[in-house]
VEXDO-111249 format. One record per residue (C-alpha): chain; y, x, z; residue number from 1. Coordinates in nm, 2 decimals. Layout:
BEGIN
<rec cadena="A" north="Y" east="X" up="Z" num="NUM"/>
...
# end
This chain:
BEGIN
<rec cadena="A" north="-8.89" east="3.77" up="0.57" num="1"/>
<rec cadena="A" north="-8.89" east="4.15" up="0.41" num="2"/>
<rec cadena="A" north="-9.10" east="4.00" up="0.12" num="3"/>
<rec cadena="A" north="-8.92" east="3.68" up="0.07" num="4"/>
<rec cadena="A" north="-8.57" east="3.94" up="0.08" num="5"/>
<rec cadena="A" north="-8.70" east="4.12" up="-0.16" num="6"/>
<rec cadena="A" north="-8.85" east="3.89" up="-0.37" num="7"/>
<rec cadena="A" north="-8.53" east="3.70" up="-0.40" num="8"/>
<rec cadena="A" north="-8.32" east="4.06" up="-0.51" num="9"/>
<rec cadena="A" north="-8.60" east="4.16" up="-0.73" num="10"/>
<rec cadena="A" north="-8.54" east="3.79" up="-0.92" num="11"/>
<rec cadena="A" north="-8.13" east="3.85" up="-0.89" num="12"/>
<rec cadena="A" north="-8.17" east="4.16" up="-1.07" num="13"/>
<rec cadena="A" north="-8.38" east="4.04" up="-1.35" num="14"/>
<rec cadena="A" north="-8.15" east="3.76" up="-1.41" num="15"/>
<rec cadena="A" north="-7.84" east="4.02" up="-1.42" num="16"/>
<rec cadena="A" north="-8.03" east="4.24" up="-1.67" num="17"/>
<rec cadena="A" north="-8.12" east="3.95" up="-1.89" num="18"/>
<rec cadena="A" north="-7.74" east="3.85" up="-1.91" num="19"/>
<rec cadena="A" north="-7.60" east="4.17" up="-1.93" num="20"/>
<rec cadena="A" north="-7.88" east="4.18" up="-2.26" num="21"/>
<rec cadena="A" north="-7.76" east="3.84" up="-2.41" num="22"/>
<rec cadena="A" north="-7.39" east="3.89" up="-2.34" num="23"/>
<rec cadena="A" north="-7.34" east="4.01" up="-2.70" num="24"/>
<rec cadena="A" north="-7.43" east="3.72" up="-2.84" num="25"/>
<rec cadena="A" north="-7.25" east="3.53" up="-2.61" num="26"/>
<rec cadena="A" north="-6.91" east="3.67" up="-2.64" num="27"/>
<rec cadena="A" north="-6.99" east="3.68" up="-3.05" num="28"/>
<rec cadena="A" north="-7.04" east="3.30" up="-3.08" num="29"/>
<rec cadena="A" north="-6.75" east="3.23" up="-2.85" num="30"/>
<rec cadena="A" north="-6.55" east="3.42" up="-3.08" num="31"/>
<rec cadena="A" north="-6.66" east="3.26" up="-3.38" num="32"/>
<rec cadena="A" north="-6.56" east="2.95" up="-3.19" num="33"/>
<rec cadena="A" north="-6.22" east="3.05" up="-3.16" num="34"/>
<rec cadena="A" north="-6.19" east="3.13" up="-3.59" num="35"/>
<rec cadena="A" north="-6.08" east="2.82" up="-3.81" num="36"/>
<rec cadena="A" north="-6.04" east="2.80" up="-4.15" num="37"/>
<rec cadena="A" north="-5.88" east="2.51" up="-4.35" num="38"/>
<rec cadena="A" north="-5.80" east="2.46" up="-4.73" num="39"/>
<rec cadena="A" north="-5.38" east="2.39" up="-4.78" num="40"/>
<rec cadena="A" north="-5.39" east="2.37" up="-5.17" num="41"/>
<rec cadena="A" north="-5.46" east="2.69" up="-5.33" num="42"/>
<rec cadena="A" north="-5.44" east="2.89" up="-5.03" num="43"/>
<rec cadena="A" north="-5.65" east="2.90" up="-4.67" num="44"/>
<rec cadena="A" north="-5.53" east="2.90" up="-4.33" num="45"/>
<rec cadena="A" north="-5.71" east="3.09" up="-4.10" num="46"/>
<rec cadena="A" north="-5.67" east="3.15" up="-3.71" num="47"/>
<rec cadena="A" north="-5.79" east="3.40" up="-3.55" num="48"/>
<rec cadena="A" north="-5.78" east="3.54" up="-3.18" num="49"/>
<rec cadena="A" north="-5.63" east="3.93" up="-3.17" num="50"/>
<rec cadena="A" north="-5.76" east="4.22" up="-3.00" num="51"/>
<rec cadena="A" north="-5.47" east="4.08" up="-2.69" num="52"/>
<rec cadena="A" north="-5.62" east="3.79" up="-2.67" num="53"/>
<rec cadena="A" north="-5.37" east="3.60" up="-2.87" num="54"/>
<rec cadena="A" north="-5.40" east="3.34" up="-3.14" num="55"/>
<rec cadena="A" north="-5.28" east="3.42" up="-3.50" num="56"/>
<rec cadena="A" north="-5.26" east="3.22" up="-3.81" num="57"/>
<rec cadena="A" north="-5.28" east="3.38" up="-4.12" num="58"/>
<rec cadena="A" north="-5.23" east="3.31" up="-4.50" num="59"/>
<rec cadena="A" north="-5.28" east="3.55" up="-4.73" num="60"/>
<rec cadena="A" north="-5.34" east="3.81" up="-4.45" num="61"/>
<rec cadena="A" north="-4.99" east="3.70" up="-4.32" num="62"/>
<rec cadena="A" north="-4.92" east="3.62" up="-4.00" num="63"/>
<rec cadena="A" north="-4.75" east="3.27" up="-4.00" num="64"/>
<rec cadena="A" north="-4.76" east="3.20" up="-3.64" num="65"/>
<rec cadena="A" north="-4.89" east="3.33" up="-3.31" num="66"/>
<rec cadena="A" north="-4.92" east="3.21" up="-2.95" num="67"/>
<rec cadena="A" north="-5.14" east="3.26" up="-2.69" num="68"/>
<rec cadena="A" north="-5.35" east="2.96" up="-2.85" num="69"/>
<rec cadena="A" north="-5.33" east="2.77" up="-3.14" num="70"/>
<rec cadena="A" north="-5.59" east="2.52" up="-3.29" num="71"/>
<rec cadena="A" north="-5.59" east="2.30" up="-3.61" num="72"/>
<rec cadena="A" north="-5.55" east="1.93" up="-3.54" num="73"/>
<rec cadena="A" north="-5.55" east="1.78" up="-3.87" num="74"/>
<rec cadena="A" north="-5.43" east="1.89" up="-4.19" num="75"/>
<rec cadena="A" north="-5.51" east="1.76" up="-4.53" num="76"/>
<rec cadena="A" north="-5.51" east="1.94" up="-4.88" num="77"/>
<rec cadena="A" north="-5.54" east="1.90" up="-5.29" num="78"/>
<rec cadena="A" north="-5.61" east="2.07" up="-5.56" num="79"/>
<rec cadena="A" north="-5.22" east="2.20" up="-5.57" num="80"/>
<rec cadena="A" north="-5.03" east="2.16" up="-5.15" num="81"/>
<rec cadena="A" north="-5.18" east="2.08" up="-4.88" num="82"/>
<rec cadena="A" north="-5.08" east="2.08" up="-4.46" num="83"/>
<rec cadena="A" north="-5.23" east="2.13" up="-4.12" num="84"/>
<rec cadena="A" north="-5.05" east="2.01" up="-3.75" num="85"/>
<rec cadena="A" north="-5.16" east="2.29" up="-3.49" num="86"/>
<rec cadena="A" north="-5.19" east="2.27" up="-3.16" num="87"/>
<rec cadena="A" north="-4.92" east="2.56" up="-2.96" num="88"/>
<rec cadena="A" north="-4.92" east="2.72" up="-2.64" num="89"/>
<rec cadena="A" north="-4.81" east="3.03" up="-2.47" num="90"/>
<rec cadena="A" north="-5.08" east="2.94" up="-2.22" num="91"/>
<rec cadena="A" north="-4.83" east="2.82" up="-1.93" num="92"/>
<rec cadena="A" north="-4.90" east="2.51" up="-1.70" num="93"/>
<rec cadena="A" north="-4.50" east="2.42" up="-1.73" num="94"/>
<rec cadena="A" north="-4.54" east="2.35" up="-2.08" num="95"/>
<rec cadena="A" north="-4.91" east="2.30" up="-2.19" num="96"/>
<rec cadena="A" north="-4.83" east="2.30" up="-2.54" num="97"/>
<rec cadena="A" north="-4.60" east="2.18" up="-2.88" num="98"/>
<rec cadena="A" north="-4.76" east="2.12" up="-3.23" num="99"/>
<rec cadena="A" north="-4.59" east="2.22" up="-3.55" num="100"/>
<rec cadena="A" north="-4.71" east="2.22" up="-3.94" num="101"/>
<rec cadena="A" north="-4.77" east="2.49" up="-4.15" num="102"/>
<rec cadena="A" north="-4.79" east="2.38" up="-4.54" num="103"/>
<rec cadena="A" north="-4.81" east="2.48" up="-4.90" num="104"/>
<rec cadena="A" north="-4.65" east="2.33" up="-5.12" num="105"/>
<rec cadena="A" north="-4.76" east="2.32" up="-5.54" num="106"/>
<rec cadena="A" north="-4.57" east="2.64" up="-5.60" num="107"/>
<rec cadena="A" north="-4.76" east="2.80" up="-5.32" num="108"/>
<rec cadena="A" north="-4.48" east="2.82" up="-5.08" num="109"/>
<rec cadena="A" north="-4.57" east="2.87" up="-4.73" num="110"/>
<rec cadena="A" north="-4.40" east="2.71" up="-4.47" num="111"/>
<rec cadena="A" north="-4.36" east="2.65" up="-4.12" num="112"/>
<rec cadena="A" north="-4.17" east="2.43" up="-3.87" num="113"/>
<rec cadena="A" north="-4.04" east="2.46" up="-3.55" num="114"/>
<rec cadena="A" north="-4.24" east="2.33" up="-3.23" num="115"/>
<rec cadena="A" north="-4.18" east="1.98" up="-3.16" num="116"/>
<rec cadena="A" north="-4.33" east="1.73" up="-2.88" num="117"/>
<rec cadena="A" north="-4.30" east="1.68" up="-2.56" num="118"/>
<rec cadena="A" north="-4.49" east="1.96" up="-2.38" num="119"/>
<rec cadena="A" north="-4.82" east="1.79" up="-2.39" num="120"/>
<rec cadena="A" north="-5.12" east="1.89" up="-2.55" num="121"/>
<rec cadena="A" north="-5.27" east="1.55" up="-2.58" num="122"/>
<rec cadena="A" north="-5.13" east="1.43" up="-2.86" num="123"/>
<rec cadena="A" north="-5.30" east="1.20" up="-3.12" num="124"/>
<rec cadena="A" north="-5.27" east="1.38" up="-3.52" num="125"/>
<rec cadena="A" north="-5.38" east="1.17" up="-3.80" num="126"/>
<rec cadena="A" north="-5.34" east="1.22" up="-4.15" num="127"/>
<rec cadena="A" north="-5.26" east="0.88" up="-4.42" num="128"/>
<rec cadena="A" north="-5.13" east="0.97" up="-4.75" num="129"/>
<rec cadena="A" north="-5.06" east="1.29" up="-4.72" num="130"/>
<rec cadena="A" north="-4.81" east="1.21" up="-4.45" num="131"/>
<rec cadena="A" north="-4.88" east="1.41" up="-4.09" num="132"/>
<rec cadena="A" north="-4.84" east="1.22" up="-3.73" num="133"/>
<rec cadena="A" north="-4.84" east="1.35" up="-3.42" num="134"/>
<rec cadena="A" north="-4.89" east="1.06" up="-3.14" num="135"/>
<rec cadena="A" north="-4.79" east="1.08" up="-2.80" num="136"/>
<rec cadena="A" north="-4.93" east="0.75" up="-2.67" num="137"/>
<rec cadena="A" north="-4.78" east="0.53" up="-2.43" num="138"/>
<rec cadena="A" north="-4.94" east="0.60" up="-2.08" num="139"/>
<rec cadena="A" north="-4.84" east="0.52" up="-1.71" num="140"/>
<rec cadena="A" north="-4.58" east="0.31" up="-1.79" num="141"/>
<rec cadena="A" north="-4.41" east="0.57" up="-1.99" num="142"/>
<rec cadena="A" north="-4.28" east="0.47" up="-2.33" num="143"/>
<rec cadena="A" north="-4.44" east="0.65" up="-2.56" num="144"/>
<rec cadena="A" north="-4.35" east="0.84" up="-2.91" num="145"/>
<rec cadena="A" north="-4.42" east="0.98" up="-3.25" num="146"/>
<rec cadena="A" north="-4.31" east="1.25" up="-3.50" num="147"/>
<rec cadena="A" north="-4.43" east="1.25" up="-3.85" num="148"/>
<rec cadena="A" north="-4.42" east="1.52" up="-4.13" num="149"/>
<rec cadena="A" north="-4.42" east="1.48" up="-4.53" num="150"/>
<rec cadena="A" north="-4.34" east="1.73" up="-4.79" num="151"/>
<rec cadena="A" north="-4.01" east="1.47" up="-4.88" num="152"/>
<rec cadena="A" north="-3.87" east="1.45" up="-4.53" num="153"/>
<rec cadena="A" north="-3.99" east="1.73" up="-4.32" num="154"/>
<rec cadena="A" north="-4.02" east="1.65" up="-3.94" num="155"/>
<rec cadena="A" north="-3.89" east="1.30" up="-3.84" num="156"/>
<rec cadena="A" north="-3.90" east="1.17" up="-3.49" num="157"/>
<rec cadena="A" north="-3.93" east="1.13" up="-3.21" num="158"/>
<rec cadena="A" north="-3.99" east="0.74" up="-3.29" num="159"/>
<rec cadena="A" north="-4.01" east="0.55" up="-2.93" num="160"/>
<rec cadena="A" north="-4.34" east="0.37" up="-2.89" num="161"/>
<rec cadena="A" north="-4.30" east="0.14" up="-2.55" num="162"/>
<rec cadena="A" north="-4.51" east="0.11" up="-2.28" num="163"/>
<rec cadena="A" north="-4.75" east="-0.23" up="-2.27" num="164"/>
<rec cadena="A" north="-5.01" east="-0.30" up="-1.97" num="165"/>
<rec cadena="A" north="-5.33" east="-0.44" up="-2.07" num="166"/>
<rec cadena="A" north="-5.30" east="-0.82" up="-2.18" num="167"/>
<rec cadena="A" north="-5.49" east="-1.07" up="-1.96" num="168"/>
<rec cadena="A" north="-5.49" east="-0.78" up="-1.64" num="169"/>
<rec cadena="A" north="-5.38" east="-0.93" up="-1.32" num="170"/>
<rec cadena="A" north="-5.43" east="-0.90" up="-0.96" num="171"/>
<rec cadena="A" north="-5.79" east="-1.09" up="-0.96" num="172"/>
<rec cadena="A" north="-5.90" east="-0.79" up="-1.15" num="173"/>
<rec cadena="A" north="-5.69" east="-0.52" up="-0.98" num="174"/>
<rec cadena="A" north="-6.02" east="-0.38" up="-0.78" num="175"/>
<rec cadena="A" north="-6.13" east="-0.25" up="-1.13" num="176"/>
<rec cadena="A" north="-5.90" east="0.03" up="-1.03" num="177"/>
<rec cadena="A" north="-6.03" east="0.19" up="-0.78" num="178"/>
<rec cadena="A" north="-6.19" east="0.56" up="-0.83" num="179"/>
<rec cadena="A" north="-5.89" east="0.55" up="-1.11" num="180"/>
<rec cadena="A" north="-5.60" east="0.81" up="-1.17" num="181"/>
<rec cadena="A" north="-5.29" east="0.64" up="-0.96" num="182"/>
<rec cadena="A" north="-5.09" east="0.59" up="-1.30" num="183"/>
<rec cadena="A" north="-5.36" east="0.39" up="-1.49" num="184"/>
<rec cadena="A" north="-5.30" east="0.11" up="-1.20" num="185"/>
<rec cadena="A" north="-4.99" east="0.07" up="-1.48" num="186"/>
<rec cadena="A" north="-5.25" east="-0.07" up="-1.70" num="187"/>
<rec cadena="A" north="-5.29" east="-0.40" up="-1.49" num="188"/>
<rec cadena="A" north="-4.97" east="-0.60" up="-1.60" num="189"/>
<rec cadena="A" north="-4.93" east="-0.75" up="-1.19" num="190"/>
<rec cadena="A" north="-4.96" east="-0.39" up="-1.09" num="191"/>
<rec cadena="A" north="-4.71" east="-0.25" up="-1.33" num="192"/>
<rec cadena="A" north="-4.47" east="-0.62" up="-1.27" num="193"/>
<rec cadena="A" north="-4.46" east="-0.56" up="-0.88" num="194"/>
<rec cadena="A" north="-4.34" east="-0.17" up="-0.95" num="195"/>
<rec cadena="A" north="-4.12" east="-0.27" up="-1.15" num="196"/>
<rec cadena="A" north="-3.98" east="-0.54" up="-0.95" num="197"/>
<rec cadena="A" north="-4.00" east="-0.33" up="-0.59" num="198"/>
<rec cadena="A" north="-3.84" east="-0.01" up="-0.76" num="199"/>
<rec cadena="A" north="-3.57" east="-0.19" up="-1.00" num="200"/>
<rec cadena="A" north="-3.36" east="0.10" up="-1.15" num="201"/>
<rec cadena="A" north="-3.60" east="0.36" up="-0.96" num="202"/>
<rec cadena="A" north="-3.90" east="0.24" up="-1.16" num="203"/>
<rec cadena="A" north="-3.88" east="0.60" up="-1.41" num="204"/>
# end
């Protein structure tokens, strides 16, 4: 049992030494994974993670926003203006995160709006013509909405999106839910009819 003891701490030890060797590399790449770099016309946004742990987007070596995290969603850019949506959170579970847009317009100008959304990070970003959209897609029956972002209008939104169980979904295929999250029971039109019906002016 002494030899088998032994054997087993002897192996725990080489193990720790051989992390304790590679850890360099480790925390190296997972900072590189935390750096992102985008083109916004003539300029380049860049994010990087401070000495505190915090998330800093730069341009020009200044600082045009910081958060505990921030990461690029989407962004587009030319030859003369271009615009990224990032991703914004002070790291909280009350508020998992807002998104705002940081652009440059042909002159160069940087700017940046305020956080929008609806305190979820899961948005949807898409780019189409230059024009920015941040999706927050109906789920649960929840409504949904939308904000989008141009160098014309600036932020617009939110635009409702509404709420629409799966076509065709009924109770003969209701057992497909099981194992699922309790709100995606929405998804099965009977399901979602009979809450709505049994809860009336309760259903939100």
């Amino acid at each position: 049992m002494r030899r088998i003891t032994s054997a087993v701490a002897a192996i725990a030890i080489a193990i720790a030494f051989t992390v304790l060797q590679a850890w360099p590399g480790i925390h190296g790449a997972f900072a590189d994974d935390r750096t992102q770099s985008v083109k916004l016309g003539g300029k380049t946004l860049e994010i990087t993670t401070t000495d505190a742990t915090r998330s800093q987007a730069k341009i020009d070596d200044k600082v045009v926003a910081e958060n505990a995290f921030l990461e690029v969603e989407t962004s587009f850019s030319d030859d003369n203006r271009g615009a990224a949506v990032l991703l914004t959170s002070d790291g909280g579970n009350g508020c998992p995160g807002n998104y705002l847009v940081v652009s440059v317009d042909g002159d160069g100008k940087v700017a940046v709006t305020d956080p929008f959304g609806t305190c979820s990070d899961t948005a949807e970003a898409s780019n189409a013509n230059d024009t920015l959209t941040v999706r927050f897609a109906p789920t649960g029956g929840r409504d949904g909405s939308s904000y989008r972002w141009s160098f014309d209008k600036g932020v617009e939104g939110p635009t409702p999106e509404a709420f629409h169980p799966k076509a065709g979904t009924s109770w003969a295929n209701a057992g497909d839910l099981l194992g699922k999250y309790p709100w995606e029971s929405m998804d099965n039109a009977d399901v979602y009819a009979a809450f709505k019906t049994l809860l009336g002016d309760d259903f939100d």
